[in-house]
Structures are given as C-alpha cells and as structure tokens.
C-alpha positions in Angstrom: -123.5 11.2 -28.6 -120.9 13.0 -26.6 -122.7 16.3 -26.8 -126.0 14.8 -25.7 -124.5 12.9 -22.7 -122.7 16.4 -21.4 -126.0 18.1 -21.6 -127.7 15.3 -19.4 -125.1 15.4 -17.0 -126.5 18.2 -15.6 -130.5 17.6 -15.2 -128.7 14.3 -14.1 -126.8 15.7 -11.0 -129.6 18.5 -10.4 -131.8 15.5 -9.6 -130.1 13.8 -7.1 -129.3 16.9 -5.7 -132.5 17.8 -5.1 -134.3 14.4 -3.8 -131.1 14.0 -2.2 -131.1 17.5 -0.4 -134.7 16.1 0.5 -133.5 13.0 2.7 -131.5 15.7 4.3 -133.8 17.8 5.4 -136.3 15.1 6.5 -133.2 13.5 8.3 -132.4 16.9 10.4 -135.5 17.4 11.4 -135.7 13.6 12.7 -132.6 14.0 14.8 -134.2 17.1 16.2 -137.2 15.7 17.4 -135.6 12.3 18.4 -133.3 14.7 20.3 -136.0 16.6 22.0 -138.2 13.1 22.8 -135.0 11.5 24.5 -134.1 15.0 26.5 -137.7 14.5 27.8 -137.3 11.0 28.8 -134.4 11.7 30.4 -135.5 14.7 32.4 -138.6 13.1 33.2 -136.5 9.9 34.5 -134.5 12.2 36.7 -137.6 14.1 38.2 -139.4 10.5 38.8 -136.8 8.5 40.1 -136.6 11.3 43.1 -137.6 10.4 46.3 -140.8 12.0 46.5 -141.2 12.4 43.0 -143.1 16.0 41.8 -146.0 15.8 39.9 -146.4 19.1 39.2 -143.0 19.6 38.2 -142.9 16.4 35.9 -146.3 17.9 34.8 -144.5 21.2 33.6 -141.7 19.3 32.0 -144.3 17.8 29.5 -145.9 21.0 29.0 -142.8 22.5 28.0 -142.0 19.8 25.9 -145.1 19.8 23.9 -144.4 23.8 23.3 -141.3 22.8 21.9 -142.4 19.6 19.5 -145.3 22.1 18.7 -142.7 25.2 17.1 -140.2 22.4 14.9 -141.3 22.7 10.9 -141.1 19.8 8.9 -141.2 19.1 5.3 -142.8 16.0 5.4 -146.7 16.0 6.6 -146.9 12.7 7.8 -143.8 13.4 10.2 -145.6 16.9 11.0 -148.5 15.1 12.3 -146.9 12.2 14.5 -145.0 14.8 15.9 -148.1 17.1 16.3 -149.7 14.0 17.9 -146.9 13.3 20.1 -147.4 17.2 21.3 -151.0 15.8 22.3 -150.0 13.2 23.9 -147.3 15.1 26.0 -150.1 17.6 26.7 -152.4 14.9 27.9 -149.5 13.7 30.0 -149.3 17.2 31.7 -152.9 17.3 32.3 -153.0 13.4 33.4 -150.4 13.7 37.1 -151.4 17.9 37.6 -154.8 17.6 38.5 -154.7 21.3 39.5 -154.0 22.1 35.6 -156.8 23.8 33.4 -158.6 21.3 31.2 -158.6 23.4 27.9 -162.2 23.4 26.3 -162.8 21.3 23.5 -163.4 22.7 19.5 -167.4 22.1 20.0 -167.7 23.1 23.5 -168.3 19.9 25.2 -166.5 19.1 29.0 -163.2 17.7 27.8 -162.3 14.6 29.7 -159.0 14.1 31.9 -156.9 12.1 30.2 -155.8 9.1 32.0 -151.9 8.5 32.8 -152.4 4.7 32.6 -152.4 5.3 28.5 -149.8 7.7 28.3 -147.2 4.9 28.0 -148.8 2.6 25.3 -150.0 6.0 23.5 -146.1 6.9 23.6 -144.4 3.6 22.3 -146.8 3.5 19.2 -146.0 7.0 18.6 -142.6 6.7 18.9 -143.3 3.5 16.5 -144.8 5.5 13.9 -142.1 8.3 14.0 -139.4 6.1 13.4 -141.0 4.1 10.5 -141.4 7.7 9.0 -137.7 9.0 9.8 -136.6 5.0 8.6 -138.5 5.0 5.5 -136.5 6.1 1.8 
C-alpha cells in the first residue's frame, strides 16, 4: 500500500503543478493588462483635466494604448478576446475626439461609421466588467 501511494505522489504533485502553474500565468497576464488599463486612465485623466484639454493628444494616447493591449499573449481565449475588444474600443476612442484621424475601411468595403465618444464610457465599464469576471474566475 506504501509502494502504491509513493508512486502517486508524483502524478499527484505534477497535477497541481501544472493547473496550478496555469492560474499563474492567467494571473500575470491579468495584472498586466489591469496595469496597462489603469496607466491609460490615469494619463488620460492627466491630459483631460488640463486646461484646455488636447484632443489630439488624448486621441494618440488611446491609439498607443490599443498598440499595446493589441501585442500582450494570453493563454486564455476568452481573456484574449475582452482584451482584443477593449483594443477596439480604445481605437474607437481615438477615432471618436480626433476627427482629423483616418477612418480605417471596413473587412467588406462598406464607409465605416465614426464612432461616437458618448459610448466609449458605457462600452468601457462593461468591458472592464467582463475582464475582471475572467481574471476573478477559478
């Protein structure tokens, strides 16, 4: 009984290892995109609360953002495509307050709409819902 228990022991530990080194990784790459979401709001704070507040520039910040949400990997693909989403939406942003910004065609050639910035902060919260439930979840 001994025998059997010692060669157990090992499948045993190799399995929490491994769906434990899983949480890990998901975890990481949560705090990295939290990180990266909360550097924007707080850069974009800073640019708004000026006293004659720059579109453009606030406009480039989102860009820039989206670029960055848009080059993190993650394991999960539910988590990849909230945060692929939130890109969008940062995008959209850009294009919302920069008027002078390229709309960038749509897949089946159509006009492509400019997003409205009277969304962007509804689209935001219930992305920022959805990525937490994911980062939250076992």
């Amino acid at each position: 009984m001994r025998h059997r228990s010692r060669q157990a022991l090992p499948l045993v530990l190799s399995l929490v290892l491994v769906s434990g080194c899983g949480r890990f990784t998901r975890t990481k790459e949560c705090r990295a995109l939290s990180k990266t979401v909360n550097e924007n709001h707080t850069a974009v704070g800073a640019l708004a609360d000026a006293a004659a507040p720059d579109k453009k520039a606030i406009a480039e910040h989102y860009a820039r953002t989206a670029e960055r949400v848009r080059t993190m990997e993650f394991s999960n693909p539910s988590l990849e495509k909230a945060a692929e989403d939130y890109a969008t939406l940062m995008e959209d942003t850009a294009l919302a307050l920069d008027t002078d910004r390229e709309m960038p065609p749509r897949t089946d050639g159509k006009p492509r709409p400019r997003p409205s910035f009277a969304v962007v902060p509804r689209r935001e919260r219930t992305l920022v819902a959805r990525i937490n439930a994911l980062c939250e979840s076992p």
